[in-house]
mmCIF file of the N, C-alpha and C atoms, coordinates in Angstrom:
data_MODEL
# 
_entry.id   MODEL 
# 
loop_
_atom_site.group_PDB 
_atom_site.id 
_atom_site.type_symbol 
_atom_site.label_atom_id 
_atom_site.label_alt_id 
_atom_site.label_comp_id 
_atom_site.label_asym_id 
_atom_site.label_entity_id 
_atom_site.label_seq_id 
_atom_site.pdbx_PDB_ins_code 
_atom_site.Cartn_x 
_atom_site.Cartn_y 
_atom_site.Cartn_z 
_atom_site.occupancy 
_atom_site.B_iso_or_equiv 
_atom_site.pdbx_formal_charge 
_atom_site.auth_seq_id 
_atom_site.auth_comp_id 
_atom_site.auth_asym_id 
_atom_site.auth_atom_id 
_atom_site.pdbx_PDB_model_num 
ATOM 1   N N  . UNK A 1 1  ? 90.216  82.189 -27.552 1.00 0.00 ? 1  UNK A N  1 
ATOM 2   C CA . UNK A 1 1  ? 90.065  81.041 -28.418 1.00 0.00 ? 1  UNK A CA 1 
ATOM 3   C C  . UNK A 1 1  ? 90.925  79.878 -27.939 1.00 0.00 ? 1  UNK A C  1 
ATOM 4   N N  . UNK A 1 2  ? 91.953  80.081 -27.008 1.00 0.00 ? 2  UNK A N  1 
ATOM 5   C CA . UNK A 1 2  ? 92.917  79.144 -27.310 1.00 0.00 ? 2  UNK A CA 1 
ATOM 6   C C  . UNK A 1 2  ? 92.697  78.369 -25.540 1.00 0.00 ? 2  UNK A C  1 
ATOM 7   N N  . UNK A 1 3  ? 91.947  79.081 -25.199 1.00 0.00 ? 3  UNK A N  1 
ATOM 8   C CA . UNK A 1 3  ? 91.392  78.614 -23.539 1.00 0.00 ? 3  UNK A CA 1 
ATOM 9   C C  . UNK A 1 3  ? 90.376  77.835 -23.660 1.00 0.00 ? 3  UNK A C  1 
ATOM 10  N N  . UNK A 1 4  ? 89.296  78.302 -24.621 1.00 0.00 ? 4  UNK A N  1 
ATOM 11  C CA . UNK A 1 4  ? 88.609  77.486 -25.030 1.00 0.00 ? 4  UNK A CA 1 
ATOM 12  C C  . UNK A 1 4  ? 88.700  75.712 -25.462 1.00 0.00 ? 4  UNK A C  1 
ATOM 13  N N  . UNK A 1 5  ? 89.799  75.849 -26.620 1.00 0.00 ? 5  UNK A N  1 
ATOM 14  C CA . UNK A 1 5  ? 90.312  74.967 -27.023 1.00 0.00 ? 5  UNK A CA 1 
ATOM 15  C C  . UNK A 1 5  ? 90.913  74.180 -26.142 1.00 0.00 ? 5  UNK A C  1 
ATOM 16  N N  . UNK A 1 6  ? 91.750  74.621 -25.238 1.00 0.00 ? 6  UNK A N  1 
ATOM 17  C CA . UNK A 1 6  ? 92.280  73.895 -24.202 1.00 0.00 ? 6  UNK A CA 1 
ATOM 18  C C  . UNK A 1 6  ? 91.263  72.734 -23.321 1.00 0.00 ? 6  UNK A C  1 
ATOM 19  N N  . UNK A 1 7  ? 89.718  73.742 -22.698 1.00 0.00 ? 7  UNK A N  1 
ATOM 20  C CA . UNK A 1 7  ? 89.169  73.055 -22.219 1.00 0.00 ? 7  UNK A CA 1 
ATOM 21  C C  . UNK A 1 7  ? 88.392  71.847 -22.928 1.00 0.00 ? 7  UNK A C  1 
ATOM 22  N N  . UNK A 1 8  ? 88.111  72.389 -24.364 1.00 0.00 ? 8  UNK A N  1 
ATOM 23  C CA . UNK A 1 8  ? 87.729  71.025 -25.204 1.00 0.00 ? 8  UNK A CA 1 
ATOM 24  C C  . UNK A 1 8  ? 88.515  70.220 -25.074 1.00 0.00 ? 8  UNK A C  1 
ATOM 25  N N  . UNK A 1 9  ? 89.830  70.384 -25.148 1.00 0.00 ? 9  UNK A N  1 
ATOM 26  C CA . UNK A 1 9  ? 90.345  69.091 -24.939 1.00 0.00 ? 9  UNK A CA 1 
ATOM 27  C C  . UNK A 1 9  ? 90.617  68.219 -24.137 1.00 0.00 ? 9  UNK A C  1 
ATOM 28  N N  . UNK A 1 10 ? 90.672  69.049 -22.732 1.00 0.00 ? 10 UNK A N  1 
ATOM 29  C CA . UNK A 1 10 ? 90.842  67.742 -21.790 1.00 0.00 ? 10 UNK A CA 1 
ATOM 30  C C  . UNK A 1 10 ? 89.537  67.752 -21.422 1.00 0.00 ? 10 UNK A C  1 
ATOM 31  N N  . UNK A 1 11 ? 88.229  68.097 -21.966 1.00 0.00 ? 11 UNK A N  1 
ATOM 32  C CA . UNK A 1 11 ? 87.092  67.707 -21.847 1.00 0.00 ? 11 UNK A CA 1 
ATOM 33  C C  . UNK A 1 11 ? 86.840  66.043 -22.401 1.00 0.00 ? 11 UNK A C  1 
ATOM 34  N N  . UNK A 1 12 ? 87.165  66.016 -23.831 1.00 0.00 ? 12 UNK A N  1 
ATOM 35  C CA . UNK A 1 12 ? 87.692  64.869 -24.748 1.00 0.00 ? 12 UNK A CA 1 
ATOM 36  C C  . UNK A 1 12 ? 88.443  63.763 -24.150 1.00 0.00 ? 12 UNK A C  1 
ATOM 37  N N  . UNK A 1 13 ? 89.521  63.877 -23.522 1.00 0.00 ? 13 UNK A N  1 
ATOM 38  C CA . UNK A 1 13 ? 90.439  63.586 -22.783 1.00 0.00 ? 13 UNK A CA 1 
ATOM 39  C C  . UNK A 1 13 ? 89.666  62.362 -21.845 1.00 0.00 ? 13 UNK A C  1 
ATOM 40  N N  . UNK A 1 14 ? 89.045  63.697 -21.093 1.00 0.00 ? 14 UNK A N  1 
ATOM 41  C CA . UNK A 1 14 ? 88.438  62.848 -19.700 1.00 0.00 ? 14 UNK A CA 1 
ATOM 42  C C  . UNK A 1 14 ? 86.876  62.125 -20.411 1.00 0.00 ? 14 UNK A C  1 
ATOM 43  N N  . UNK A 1 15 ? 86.196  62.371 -21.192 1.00 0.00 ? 15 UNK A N  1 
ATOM 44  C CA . UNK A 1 15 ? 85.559  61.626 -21.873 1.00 0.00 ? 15 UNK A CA 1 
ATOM 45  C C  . UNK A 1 15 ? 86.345  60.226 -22.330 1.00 0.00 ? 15 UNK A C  1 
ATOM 46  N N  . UNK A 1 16 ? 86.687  60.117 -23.179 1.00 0.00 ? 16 UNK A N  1 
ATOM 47  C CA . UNK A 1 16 ? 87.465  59.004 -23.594 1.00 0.00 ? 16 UNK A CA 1 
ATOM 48  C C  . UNK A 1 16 ? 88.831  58.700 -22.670 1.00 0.00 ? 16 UNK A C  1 
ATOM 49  N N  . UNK A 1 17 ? 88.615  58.921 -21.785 1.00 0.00 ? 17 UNK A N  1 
ATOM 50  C CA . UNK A 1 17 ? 89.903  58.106 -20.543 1.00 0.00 ? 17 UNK A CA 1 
ATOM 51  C C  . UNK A 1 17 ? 91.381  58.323 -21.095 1.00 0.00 ? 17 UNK A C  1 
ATOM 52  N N  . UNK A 1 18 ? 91.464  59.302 -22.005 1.00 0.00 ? 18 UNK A N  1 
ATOM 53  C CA . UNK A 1 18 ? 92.888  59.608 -22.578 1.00 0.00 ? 18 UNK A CA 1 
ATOM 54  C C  . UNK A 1 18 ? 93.488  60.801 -21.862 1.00 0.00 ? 18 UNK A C  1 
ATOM 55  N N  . UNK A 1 19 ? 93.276  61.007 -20.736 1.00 0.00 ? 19 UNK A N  1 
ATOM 56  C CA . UNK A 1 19 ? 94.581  61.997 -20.061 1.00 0.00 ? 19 UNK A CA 1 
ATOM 57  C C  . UNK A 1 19 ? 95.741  61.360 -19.252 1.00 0.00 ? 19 UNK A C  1 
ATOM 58  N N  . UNK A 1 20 ? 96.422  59.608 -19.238 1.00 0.00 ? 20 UNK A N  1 
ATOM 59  C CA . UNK A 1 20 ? 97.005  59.419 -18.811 1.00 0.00 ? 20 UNK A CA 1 
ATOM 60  C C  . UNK A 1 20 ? 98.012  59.471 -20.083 1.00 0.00 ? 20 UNK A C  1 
ATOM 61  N N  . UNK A 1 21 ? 97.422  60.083 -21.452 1.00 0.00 ? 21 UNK A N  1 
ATOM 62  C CA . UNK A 1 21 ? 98.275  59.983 -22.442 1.00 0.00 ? 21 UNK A CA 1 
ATOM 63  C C  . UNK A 1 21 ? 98.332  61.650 -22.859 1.00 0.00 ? 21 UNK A C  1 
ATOM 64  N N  . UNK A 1 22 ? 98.439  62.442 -22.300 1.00 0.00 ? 22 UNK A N  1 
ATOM 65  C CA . UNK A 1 22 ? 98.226  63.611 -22.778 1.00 0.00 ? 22 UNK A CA 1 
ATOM 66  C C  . UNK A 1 22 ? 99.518  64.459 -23.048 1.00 0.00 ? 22 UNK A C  1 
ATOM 67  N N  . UNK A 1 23 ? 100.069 63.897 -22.676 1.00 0.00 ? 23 UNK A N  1 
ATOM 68  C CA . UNK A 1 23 ? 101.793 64.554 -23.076 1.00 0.00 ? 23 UNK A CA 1 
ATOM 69  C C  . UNK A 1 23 ? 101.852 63.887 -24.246 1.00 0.00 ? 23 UNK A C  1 
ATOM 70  N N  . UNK A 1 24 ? 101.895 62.756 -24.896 1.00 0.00 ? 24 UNK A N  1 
ATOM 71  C CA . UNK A 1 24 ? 101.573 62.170 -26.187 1.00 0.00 ? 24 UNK A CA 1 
ATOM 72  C C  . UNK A 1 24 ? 100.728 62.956 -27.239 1.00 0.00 ? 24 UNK A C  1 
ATOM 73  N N  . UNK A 1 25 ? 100.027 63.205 -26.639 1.00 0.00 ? 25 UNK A N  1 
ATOM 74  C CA . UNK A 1 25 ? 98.986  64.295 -27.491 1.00 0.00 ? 25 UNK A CA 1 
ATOM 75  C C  . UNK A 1 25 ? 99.312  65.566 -27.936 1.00 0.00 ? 25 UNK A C  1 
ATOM 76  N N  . UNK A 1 26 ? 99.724  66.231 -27.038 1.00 0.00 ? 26 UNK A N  1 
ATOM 77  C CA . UNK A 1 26 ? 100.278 67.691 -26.766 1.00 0.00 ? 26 UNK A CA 1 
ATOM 78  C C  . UNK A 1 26 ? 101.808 67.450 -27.895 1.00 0.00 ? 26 UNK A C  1 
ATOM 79  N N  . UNK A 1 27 ? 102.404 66.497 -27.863 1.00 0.00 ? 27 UNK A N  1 
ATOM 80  C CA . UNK A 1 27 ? 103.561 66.502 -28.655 1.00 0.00 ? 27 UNK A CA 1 
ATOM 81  C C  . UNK A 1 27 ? 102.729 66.055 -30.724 1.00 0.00 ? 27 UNK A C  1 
ATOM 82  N N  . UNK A 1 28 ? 102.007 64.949 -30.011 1.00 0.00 ? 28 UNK A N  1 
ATOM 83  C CA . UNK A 1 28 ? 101.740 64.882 -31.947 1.00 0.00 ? 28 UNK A CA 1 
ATOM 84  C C  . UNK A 1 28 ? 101.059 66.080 -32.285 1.00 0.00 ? 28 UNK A C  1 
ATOM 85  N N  . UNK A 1 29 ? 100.330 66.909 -31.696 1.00 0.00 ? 29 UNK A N  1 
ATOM 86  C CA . UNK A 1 29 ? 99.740  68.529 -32.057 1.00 0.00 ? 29 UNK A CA 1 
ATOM 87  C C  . UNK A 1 29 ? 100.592 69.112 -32.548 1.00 0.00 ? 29 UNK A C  1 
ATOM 88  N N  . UNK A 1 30 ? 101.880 69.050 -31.295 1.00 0.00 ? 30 UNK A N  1 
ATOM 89  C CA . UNK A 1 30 ? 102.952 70.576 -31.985 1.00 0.00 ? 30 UNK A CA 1 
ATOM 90  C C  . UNK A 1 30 ? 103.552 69.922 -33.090 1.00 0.00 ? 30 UNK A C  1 
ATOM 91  N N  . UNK A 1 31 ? 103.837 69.182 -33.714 1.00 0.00 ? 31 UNK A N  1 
ATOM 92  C CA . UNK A 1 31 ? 104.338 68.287 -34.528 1.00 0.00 ? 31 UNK A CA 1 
ATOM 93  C C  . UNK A 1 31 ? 103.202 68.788 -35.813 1.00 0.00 ? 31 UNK A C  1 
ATOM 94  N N  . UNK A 1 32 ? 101.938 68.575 -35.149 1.00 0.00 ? 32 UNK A N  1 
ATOM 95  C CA . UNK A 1 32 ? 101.108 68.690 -36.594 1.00 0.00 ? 32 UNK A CA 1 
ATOM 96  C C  . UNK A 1 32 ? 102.126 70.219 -37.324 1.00 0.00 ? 32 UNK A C  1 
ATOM 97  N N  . UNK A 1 33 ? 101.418 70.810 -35.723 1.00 0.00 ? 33 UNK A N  1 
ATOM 98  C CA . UNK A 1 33 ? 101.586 72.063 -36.098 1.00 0.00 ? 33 UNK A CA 1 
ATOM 99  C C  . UNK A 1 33 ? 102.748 72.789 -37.042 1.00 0.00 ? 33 UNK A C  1 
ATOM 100 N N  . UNK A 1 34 ? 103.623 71.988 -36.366 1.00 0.00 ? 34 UNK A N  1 
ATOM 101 C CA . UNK A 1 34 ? 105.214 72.485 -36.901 1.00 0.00 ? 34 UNK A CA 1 
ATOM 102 C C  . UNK A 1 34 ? 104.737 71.933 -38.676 1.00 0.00 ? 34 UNK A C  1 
ATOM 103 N N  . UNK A 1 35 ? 104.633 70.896 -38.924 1.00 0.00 ? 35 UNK A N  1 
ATOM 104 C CA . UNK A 1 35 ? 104.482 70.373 -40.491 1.00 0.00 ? 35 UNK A CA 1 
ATOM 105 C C  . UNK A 1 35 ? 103.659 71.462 -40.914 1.00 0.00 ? 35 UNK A C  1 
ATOM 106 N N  . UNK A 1 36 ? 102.980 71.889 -40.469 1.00 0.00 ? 36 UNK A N  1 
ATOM 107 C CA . UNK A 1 36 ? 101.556 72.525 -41.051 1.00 0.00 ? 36 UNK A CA 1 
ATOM 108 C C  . UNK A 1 36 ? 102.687 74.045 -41.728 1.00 0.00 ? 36 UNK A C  1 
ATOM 109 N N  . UNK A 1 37 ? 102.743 74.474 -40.926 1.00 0.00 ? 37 UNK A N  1 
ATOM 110 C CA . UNK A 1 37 ? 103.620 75.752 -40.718 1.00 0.00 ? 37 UNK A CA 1 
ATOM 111 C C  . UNK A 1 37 ? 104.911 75.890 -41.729 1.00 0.00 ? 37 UNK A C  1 
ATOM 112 N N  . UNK A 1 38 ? 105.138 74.706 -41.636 1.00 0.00 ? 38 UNK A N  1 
ATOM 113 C CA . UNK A 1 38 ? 106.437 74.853 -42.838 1.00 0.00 ? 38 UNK A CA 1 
ATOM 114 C C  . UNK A 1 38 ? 106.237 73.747 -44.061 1.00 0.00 ? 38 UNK A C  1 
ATOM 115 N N  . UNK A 1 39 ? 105.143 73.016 -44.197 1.00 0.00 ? 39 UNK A N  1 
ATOM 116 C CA . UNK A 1 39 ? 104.645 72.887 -45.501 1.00 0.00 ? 39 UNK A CA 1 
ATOM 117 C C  . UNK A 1 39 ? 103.761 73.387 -46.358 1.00 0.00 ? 39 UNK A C  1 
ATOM 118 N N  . UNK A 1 40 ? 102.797 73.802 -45.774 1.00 0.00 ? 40 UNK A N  1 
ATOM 119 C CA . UNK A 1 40 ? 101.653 74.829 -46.624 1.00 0.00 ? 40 UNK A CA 1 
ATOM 120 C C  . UNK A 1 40 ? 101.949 76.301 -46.703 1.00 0.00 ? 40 UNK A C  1 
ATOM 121 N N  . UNK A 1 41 ? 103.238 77.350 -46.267 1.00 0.00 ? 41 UNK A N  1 
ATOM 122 C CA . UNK A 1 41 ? 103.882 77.912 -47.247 1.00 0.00 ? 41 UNK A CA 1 
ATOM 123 C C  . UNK A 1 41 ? 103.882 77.642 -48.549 1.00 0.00 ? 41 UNK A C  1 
ATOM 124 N N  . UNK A 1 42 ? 104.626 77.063 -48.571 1.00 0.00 ? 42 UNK A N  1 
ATOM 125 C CA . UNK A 1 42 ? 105.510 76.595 -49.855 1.00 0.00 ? 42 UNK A CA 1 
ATOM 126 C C  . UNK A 1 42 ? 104.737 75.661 -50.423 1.00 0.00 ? 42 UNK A C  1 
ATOM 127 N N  . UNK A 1 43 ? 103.760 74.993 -50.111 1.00 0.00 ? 43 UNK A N  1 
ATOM 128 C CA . UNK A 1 43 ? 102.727 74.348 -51.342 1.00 0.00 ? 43 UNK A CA 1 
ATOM 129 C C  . UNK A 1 43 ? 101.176 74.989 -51.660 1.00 0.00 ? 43 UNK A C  1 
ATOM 130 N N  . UNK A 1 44 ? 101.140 75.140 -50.539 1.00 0.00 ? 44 UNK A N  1 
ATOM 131 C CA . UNK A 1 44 ? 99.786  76.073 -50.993 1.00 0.00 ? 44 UNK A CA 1 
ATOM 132 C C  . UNK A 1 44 ? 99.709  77.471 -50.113 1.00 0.00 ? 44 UNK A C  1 
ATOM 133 N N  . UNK A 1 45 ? 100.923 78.598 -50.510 1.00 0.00 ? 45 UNK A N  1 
ATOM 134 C CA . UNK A 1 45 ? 100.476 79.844 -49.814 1.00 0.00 ? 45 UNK A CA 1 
ATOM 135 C C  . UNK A 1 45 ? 99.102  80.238 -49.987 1.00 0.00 ? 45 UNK A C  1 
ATOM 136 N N  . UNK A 1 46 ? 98.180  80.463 -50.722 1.00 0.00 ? 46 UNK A N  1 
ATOM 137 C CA . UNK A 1 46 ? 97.033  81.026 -51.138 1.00 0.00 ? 46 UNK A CA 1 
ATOM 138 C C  . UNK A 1 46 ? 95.874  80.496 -49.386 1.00 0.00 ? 46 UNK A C  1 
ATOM 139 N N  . UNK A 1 47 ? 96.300  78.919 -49.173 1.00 0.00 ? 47 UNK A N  1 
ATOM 140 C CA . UNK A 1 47 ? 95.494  78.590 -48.519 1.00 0.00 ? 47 UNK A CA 1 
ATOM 141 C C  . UNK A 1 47 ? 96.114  79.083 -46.793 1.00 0.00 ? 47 UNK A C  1 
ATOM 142 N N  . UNK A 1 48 ? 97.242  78.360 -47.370 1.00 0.00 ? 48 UNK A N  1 
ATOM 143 C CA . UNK A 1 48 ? 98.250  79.181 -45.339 1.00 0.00 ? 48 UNK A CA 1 
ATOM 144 C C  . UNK A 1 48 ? 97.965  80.524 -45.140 1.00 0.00 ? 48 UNK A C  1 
ATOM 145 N N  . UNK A 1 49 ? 98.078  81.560 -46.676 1.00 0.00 ? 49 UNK A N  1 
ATOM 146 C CA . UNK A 1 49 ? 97.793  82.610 -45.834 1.00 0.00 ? 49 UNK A CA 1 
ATOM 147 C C  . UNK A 1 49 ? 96.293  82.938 -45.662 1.00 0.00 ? 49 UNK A C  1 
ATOM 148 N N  . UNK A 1 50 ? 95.113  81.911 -45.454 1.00 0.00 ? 50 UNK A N  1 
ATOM 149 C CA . UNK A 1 50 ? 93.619  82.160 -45.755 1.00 0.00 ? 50 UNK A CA 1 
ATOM 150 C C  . UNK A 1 50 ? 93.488  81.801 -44.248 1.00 0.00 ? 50 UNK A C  1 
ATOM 151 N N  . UNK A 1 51 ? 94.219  80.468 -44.068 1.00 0.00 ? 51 UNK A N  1 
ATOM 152 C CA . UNK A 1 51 ? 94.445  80.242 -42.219 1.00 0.00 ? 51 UNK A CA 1 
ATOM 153 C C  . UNK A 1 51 ? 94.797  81.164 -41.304 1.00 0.00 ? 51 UNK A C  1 
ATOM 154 N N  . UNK A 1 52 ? 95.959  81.686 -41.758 1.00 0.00 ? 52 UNK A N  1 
ATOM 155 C CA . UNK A 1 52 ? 96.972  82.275 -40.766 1.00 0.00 ? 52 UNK A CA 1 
ATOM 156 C C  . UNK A 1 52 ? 96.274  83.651 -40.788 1.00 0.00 ? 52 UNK A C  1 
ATOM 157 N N  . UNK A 1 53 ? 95.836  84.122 -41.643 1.00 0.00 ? 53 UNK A N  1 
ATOM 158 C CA . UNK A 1 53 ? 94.803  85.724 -42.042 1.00 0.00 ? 53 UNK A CA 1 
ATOM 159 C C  . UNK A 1 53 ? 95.348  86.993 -41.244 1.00 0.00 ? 53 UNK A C  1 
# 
């Protein structure tokens, strides 16, 4: 899944001419990620743990 994902993205990337920004990208992701991870615990477990499964 996560190879997959990878290639969608710099598929995207090179579609829209955005891989001279891709370290930019790769950082606001883990960022989502990190928020994601330690706010939907604690506000909506029911749904984090429906994600995380």
């Amino acid at each position: 899944m996560a190879v997959c994902c990878f290639y969608l993205l710099i598929g995207l990337g090179l579609i829209t001419n955005q891989l001279r920004r891709i370290e930019a990208w790769g950082v606001a992701m883990l960022v989502a990620l990190l928020v994601l991870h330690l706010v939907l615990p604690i506000n909506m477990p029911a749904l984090y743990k429906s994600l995380t499964g």
